[in-house]
C-alpha positions in Angstrom: -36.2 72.3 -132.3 -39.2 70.6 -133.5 -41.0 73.6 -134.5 -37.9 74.4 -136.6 -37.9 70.4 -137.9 -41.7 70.7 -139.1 -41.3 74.1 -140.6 -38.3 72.5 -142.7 -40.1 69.5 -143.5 -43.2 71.8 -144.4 -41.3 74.0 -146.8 -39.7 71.3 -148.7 -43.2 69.4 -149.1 -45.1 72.4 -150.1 -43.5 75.5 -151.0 -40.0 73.7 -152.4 -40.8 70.0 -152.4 -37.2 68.4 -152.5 -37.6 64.6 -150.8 -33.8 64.6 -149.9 -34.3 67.8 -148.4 -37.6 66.4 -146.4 -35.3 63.3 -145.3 -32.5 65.5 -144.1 -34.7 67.7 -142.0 -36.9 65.2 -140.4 -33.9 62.9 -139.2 -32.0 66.7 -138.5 -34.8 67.6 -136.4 -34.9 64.0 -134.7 -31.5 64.1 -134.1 -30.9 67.7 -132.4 -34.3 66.1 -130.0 -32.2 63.5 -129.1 -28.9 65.7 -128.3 -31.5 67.7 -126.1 -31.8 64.4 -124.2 -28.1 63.9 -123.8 -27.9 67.6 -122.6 -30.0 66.7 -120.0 -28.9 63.7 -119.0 -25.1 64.7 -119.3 -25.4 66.3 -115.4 -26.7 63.3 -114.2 -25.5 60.4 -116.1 -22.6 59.6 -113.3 -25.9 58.6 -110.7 -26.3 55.0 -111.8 -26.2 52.4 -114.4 -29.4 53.7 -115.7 -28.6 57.2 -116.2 -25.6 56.3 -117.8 -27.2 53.8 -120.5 -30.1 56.4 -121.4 -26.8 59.3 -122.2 -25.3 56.7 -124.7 -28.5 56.3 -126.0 -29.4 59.1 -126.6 -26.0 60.3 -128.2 -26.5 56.4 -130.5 -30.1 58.4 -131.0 -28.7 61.5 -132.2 -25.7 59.6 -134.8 -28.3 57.2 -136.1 -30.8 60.3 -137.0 -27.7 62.8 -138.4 -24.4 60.9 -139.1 -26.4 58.1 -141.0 -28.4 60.0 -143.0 -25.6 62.2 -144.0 -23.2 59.1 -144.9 -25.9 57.8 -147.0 -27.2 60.2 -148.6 -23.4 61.6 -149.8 -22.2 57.6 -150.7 -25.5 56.9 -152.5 -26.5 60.5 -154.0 -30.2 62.5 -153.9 -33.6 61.3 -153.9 -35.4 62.8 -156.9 -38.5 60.8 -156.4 -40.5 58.0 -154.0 -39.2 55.8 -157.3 -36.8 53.2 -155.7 -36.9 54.9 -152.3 -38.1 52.0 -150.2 -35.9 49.5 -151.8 -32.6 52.3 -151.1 -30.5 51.8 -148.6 -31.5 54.4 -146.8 -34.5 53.0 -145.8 -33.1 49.5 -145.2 -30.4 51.0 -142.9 -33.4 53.1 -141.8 -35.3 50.3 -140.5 -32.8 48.2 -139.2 -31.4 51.0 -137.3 -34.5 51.8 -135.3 -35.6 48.5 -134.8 -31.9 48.1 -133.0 -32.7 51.6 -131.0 -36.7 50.2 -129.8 -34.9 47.1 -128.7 -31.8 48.8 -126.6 -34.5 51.6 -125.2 -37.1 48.6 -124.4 -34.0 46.6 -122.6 -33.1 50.0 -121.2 -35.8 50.3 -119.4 -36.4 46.7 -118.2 -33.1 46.9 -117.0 -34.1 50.5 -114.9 -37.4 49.0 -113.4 -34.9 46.2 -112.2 -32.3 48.7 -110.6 -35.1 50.3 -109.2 -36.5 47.6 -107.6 -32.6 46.3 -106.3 -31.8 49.7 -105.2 -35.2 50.0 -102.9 -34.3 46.6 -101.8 -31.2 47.2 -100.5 -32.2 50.9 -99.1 -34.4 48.6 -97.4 -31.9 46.8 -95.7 -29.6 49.2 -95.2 -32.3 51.4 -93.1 -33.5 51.4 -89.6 -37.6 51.7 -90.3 -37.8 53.6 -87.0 -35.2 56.6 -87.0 -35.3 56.4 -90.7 -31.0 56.3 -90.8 -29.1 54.2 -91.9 -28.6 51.0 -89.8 -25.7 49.3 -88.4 -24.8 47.4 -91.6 -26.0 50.5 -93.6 -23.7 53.1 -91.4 -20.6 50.9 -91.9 -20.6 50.1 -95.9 -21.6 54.1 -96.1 -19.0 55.3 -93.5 -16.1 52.2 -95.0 -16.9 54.0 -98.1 -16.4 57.9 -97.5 -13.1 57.2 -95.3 -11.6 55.3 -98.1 -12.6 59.0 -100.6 -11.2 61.3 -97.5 -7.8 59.0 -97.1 -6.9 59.3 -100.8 -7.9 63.0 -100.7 -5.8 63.6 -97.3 -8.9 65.5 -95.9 -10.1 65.1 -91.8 -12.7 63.0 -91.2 -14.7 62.7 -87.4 -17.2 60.4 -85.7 -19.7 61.6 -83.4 -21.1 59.0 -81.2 -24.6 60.1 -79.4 -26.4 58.1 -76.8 -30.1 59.1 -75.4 -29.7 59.3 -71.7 -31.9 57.8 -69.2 -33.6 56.2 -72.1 -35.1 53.0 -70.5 -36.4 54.9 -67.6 -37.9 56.8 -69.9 -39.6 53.8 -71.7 -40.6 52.5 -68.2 -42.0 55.5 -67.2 -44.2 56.7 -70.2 -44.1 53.5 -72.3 -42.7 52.1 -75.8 -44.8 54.5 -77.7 -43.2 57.7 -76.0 -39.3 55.9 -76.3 -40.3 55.5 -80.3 -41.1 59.1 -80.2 -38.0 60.4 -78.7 -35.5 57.9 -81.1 -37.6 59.6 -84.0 -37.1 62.8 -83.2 -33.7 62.5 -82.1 -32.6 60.8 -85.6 -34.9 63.6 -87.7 -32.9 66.4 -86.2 -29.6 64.5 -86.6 -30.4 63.9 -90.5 -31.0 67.5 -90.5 -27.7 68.7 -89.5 -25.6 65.9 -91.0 -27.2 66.8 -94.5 -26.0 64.6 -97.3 -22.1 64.4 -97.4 -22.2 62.6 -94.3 -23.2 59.8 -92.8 -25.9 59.1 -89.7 -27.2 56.0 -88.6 -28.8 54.0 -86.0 -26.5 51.8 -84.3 -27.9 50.6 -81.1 -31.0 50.7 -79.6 -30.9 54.3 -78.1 -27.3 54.9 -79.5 -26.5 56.7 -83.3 -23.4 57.7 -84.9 -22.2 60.8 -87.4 -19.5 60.7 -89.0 -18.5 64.1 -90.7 -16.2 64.2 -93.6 -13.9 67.3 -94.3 -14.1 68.0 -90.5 -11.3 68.1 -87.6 -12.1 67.7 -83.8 -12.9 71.0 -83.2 -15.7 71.3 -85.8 -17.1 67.8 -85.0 -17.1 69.2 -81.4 -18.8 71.7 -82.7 -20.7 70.0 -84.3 -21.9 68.0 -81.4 -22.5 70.8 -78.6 -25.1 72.2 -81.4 -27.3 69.2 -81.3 -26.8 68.6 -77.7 -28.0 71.9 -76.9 -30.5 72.5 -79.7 -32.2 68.9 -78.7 -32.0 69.3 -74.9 -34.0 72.3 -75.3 -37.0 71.2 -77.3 -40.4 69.6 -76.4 -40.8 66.2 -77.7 -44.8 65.4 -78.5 -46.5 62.9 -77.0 -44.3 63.1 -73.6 -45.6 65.4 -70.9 -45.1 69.1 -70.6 -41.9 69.7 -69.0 -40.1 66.6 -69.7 -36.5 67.1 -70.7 -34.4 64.5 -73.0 -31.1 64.8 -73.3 -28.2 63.0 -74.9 -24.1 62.2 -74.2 -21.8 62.5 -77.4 -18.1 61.1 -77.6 -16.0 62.5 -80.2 -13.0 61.4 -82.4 -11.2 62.6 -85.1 -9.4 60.4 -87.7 -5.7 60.1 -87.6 -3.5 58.6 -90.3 -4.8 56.3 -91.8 -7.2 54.7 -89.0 -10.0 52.2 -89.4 -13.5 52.4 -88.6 -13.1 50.1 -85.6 -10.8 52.4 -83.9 -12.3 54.9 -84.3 -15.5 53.8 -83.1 -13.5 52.6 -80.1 -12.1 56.3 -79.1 -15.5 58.0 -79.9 -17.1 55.2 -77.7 -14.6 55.5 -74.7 -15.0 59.4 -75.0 -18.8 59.1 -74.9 -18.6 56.6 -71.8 -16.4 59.6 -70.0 -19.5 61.9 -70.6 -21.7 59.5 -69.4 -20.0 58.6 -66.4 -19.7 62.2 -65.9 -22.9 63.5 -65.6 -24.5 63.1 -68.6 -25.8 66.0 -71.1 -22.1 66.5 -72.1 -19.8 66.5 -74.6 -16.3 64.4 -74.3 -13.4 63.8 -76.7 -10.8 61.5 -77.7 -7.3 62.9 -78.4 -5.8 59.4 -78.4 -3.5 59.4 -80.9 -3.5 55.3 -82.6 -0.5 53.4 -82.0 0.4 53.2 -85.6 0.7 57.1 -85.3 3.3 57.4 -83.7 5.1 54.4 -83.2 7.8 55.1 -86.2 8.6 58.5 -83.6 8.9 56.5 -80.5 11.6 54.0 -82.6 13.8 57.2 -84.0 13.8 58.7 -80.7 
């Protein structure tokens, strides 16, 4: 596009010189830049206030270089020579125009440093610094958030509640240090196989939780027996050779239209049965809230 633009604008200074041809193909070739940009931006422009402001932009861009030009140029006829030109009102809406862009682009941008700034800020607090999930606060905003999408939808949401066991032996025995290690490595492999349509935090200080949208019990369950397995099974550095971790999970799948608190309360109660039960384990929750089914008990 700007190759084409300066060829243009070189063959009607040259070879044909023609200064309302010159004008149309510089602002042309200024304008189709500026769609380029939209293009781009078009994909991403539902990320944020700032992607959003830099696509109407860049479509303002592209009107102000093609629409204008046009609508002046037909309203106020050719320009046969530099004679008048800068006094036309082409180059008054010219220059007012672009002034108007420089100052949106430069408020644009002053307004993107901010978001940036807010949005590390609240990532900030919003993340535990040691597991690298989300905290407590962080989990519930996130998980309030994606079973409000999955109950207009009408698709199954779970929670996976996972709790390191033996965990403050394990501090006493090989120190702080080694405990950080295992909550680290623990939370890296849980971010690994939640991926990004879920959400896994931090919310205790040896106890996370999952919760998996678009899955039922069984694929929570699923879901659960593969990091159980997968983490039991691997070496941890920095504790000794031989040294097994393992971890309890409680699982609960989303009924009606049930609250995060309940929930949390049936993946909890499930994951105190695997605890009390050996540890190393896998236990769910086919409780079935109140609210469920208490319009069946009353026609019955």
């Amino acid at each position: 596009m700007t190759g084409g633009g300066l060829a243009a604008f070189a063959w009607f200074m040259f070879v044909q010189p023609d200064l309302t041809w010159r004008v149309l193909a510089m602002n042309f070739g200024f304008g189709a830049l500026s769609l380029l940009v939209a293009a781009e931006l078009r994909t991403v422009r539902n990320n944020g206030p700032t992607e959003k402001i830099l696509f109407v932009l860049s479509l303002l861009s592209a009107l102000n270089f093609t629409a204008r030009t046009l609508i002046v140029i037909v309203a106020h006829g050719p320009f046969p020579s530099y004679d008048g030109f800068y006094g036309s009102s082409y180059w008054t809406t010219a220059l007012l125009s672009h002034a108007l862009l420089s100052l949106l682009i430069a408020l644009c941008l002053f307004t993107a440093a901010a978001l940036d700034v807010m949005k590390a800020l609240k990532a900030e607090t919003h993340t535990d610094p040691l597991s690298g999930l989300l905290n407590r606060r962080g989990f519930e905003e996130r998980a309030a958030h994606l079973l409000d999408q999955c109950a207009k939808a009408g698709f199954p949401i779970a929670l996976v509640l996972a709790d390191l066991d033996h965990f403050k032996a394990l501090n006493d025995q090989h120190g702080h240090e080694a405990g950080d290690r295992v909550i680290a490595d623990f939370a890296a492999k849980l971010r690994l196989a939640t991926g990004t349509h879920g959400a896994a935090g931090r919310i205790g200080g040896e106890e996370f939780a999952v919760l998996l949208p678009l899955s039922d019990l069984g694929s929570a369950r699923l879901f659960a027996e593969a990091i159980r397995s997968y983490y039991s099974a691997g070496a941890i550095d920095g504790l000794p050779p031989g040294v097994r971790v393992t971890a309890s999970f409680g699982v609960a799948a989303r009924t009606g239209n049930e609250g995060l608190a309940p929930l949390m309360r049936r993946a909890d109660e499930a994951l105190y049965k695997a605890k009390r039960n050996g540890r190393d384990s896998v236990r769910l929750s086919y409780e079935r809230p109140e609210t469920a089914f208490a319009p069946e008990l009353l026609s019955v």
